[in-house]
Rosetta silent file (secondary structure, phi, psi, omega in degrees, C-alpha in Angstrom):
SEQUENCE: XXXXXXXXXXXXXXXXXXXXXXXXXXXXXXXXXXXXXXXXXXXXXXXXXXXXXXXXXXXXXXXXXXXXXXXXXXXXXXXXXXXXXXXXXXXXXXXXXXXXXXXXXXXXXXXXXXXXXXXXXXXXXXXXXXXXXXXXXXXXXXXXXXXXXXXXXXXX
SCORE:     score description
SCORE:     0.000 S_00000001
   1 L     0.000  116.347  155.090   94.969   97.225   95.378 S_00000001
   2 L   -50.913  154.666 -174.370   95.355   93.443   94.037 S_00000001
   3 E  -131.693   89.654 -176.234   95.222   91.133   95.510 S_00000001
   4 E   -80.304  143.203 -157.763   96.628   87.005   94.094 S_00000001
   5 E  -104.430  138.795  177.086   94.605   84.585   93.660 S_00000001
   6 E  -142.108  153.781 -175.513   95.196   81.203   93.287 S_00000001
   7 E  -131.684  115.984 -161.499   92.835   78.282   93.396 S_00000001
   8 E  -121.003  152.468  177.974   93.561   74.620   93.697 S_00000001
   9 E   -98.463  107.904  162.278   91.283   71.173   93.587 S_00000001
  10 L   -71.759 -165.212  170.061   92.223   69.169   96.470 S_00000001
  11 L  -101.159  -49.352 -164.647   91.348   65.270   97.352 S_00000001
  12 L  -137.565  130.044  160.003   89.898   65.505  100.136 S_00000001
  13 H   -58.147  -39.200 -179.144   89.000   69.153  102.122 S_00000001
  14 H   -75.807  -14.930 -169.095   89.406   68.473  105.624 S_00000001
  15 H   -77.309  -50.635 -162.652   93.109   67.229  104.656 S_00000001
  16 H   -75.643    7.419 -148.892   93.874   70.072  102.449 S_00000001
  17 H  -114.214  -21.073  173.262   91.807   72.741  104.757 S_00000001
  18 H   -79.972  -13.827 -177.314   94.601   71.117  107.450 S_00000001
  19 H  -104.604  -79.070 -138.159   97.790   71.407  105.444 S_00000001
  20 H   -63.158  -41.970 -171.568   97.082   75.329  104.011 S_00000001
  21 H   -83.539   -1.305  153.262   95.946   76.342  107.958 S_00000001
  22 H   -82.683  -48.610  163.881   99.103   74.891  109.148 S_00000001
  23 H   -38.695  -56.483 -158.684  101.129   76.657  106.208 S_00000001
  24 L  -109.235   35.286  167.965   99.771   79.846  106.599 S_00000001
  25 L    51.216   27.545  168.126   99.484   79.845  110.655 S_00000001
  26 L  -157.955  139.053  142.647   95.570   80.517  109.973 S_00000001
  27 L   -46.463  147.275 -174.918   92.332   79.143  109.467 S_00000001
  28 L   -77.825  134.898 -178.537   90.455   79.750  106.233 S_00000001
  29 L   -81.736    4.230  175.063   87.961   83.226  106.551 S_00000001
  30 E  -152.547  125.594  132.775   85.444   80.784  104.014 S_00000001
  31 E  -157.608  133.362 -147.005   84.489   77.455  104.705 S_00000001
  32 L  -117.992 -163.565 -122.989   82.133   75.562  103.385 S_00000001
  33 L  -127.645  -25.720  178.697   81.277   71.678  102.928 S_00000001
  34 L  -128.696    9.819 -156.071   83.354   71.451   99.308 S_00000001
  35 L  -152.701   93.614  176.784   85.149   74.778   99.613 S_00000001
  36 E  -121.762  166.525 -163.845   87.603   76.851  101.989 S_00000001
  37 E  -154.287  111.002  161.707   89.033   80.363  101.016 S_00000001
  38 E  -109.505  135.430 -178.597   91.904   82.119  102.894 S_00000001
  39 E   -90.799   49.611 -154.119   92.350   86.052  102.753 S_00000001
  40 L   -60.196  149.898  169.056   96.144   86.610  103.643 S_00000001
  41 L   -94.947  -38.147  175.631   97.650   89.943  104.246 S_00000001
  42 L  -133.455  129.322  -37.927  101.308   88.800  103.991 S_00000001
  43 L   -46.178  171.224 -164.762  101.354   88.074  101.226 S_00000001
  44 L  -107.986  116.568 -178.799   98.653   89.310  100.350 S_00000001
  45 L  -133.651  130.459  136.853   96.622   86.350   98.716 S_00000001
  46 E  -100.315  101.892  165.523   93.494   84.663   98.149 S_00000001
  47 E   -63.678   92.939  163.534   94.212   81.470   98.541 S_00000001
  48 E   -99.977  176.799  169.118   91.073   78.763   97.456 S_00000001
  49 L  -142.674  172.145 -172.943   90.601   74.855   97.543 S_00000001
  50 L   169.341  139.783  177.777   87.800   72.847   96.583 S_00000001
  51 L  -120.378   69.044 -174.077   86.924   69.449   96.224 S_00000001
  52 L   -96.041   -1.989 -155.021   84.429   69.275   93.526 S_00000001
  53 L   121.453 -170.199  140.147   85.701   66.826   91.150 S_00000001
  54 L    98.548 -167.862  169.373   87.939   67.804   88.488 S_00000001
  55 L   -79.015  129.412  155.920   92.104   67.102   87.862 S_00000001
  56 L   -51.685  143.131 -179.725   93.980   67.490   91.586 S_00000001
  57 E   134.147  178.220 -168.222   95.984   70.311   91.095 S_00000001
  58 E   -79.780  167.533 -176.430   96.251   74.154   90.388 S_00000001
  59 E  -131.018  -36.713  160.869   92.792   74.950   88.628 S_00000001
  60 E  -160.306 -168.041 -164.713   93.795   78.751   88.101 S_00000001
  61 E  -132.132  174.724  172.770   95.605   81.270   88.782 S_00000001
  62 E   165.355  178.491  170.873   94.441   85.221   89.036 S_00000001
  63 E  -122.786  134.246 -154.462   94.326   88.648   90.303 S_00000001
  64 E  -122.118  132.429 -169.450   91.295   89.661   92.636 S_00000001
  65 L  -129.963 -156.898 -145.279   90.998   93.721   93.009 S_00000001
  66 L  -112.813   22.832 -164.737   89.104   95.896   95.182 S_00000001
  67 L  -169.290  152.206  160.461   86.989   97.937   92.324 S_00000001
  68 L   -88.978   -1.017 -177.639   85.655   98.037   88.558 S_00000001
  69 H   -85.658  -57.698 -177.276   87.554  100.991   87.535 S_00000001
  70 H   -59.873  -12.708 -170.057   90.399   98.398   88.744 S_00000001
  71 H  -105.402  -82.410  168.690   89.041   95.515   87.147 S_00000001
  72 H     4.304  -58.948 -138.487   88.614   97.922   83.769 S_00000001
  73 L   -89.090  -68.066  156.409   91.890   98.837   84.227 S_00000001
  74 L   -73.940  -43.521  154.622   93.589   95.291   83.344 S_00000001
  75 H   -41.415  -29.808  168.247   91.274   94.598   81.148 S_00000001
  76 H   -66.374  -30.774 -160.999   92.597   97.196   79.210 S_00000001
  77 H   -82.092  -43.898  169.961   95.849   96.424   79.833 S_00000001
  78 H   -42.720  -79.542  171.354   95.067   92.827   78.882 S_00000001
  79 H     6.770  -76.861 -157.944   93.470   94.355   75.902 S_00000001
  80 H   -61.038  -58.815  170.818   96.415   96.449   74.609 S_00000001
  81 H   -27.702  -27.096 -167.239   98.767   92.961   74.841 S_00000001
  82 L    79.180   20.495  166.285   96.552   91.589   72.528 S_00000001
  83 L   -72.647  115.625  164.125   95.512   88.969   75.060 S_00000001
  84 L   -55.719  137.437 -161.313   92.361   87.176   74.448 S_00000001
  85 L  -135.946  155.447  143.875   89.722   87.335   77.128 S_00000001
  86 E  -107.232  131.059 -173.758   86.233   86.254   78.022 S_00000001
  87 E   -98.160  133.680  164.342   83.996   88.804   80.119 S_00000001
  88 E   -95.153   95.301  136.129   81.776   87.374   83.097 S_00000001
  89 L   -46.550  109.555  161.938   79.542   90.365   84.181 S_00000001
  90 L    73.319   48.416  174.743   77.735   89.025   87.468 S_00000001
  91 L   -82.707  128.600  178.959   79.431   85.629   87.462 S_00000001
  92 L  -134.912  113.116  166.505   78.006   83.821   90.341 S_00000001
  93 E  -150.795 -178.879  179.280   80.353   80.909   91.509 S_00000001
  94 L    42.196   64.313  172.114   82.716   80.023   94.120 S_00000001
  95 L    51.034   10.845 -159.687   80.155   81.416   96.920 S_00000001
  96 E  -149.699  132.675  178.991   80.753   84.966   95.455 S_00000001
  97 E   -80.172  158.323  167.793   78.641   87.191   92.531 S_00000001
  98 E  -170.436  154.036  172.873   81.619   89.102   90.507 S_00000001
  99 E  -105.350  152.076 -169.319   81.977   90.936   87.273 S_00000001
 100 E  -164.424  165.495  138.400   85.472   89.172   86.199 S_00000001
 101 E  -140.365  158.719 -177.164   87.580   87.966   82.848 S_00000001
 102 E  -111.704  173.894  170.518   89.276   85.081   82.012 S_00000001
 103 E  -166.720  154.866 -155.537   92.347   84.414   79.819 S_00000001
 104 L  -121.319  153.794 -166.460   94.370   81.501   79.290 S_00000001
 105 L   -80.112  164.688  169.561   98.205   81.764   79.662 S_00000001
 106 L   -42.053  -45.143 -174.415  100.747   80.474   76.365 S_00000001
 107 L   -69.939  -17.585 -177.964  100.779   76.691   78.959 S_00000001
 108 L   113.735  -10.776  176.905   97.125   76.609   78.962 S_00000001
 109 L   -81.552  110.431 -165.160   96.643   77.847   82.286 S_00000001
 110 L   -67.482  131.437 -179.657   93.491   80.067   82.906 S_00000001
 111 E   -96.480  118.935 -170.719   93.907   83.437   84.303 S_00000001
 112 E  -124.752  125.765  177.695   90.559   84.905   86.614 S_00000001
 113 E  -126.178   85.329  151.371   90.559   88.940   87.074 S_00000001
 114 E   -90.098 -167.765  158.659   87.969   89.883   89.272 S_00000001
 115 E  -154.932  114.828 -166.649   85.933   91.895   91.575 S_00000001
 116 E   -72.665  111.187  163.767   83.709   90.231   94.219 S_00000001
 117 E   -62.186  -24.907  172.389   80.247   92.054   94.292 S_00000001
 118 E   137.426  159.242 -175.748   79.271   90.087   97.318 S_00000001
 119 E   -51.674  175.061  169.381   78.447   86.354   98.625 S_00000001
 120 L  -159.269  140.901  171.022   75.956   83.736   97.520 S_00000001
 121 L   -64.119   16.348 -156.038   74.845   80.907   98.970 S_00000001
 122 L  -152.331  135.788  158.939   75.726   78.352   96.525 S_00000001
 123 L    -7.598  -85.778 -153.930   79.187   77.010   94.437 S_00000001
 124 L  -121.385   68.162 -170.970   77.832   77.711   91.224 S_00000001
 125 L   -67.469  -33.488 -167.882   74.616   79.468   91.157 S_00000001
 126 L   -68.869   77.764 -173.108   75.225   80.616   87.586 S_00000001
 127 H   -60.291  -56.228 -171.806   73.698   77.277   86.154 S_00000001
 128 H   -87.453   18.259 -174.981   74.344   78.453   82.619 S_00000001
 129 H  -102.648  -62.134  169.527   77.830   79.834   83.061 S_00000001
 130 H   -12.893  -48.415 -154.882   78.140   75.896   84.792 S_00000001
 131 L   -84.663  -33.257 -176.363   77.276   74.049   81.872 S_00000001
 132 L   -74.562    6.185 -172.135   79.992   76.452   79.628 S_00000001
 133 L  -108.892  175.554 -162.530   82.981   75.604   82.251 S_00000001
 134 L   -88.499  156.660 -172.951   85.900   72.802   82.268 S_00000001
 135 L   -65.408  115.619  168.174   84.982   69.901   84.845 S_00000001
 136 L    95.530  -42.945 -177.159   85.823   70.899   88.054 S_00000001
 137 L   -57.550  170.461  177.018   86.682   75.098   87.443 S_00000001
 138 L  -118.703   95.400  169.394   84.589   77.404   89.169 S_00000001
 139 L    94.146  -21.712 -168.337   83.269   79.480   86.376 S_00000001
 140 L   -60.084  175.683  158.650   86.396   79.294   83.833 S_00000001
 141 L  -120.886  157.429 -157.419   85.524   78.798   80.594 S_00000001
 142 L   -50.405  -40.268  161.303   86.139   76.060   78.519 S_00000001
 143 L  -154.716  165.523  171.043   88.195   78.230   75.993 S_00000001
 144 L  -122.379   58.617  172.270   89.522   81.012   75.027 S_00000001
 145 L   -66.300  141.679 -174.099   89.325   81.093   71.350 S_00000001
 146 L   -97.930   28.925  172.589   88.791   84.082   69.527 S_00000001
 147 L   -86.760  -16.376  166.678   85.928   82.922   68.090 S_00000001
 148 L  -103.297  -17.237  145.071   84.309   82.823   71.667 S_00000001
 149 L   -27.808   93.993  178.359   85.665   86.091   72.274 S_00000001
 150 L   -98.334  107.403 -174.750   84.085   89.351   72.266 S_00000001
 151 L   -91.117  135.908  169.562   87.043   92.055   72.435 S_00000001
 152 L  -131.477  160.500  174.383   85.821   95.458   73.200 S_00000001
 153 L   -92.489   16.004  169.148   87.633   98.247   74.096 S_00000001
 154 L  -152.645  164.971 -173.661   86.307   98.978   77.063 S_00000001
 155 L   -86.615  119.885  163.593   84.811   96.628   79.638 S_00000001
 156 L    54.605    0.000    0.000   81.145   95.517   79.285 S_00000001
């Protein structure tokens, strides 16, 4: 089942980790010293923040699903659209290892399709996925040109 994700760079974390847990009548189920993450059922969202740096503001958007046959699955779907994608296999940022892709919308806004493999201690562990992402994303990549593209017809 999806799940949407959306991820935004606040100013400050305790302000914004104080505004979202009054919106959504809960505390965040991740929080960390630059980073909280809520896991709503209605709706059913993951909602992140993060104060790293970067433009204030939405940083992406996405769908987060429970499987890789499900992750596959979009990718395909993506695929058939003719969307242009970049594949992350074992992307490890935003506290979490995931096989994922990204794709950027007509406005420019990057689109994250994953499936979380399990936690990590660290932001951005992936140091060389780091150095390929926009200031402030967790993992996106800088573009999605199809010259940095590899389209396959099946995932990875």
């Amino acid at each position: 089942m999806k799940r949407f994700h959306v991820h935004v760079v606040v100013p400050t974390l305790d302000e914004g980790v104080r505004f979202y847990s009054g919106l959504f009548g809960a505390g965040p189920t991740v929080l960390k010293d630059d980073y909280a993450k809520w896991m709503l059922e209605d709706p059913r969202v993951n909602f992140a923040i993060s104060a790293r740096g970067g433009e204030v503001g939405v940083n992406h958007l996405g769908f987060q699903v429970d499987s890789d046959d499900e992750l596959a699955s979009l990718r395909e779907q993506a695929f058939a659209a003719s969307v242009d994608i970049v594949d992350r296999r074992g992307a490890q940022c935003c506290y979490a290892s995931s096989n994922k892709y990204w794709a950027k919308d007509p406005a420019g806004v990057p689109w994250e399709t994953y499936h979380t493999l399990g936690e990590i201690p660290l932001y951005g562990a992936d140091s060389s996925q780091r150095e390929e992402t926009q200031s402030g994303a967790c993992c996106a990549p800088v573009s999605t040109t199809p010259t940095t593209i590899e389209r396959k017809t099946t995932c990875c």
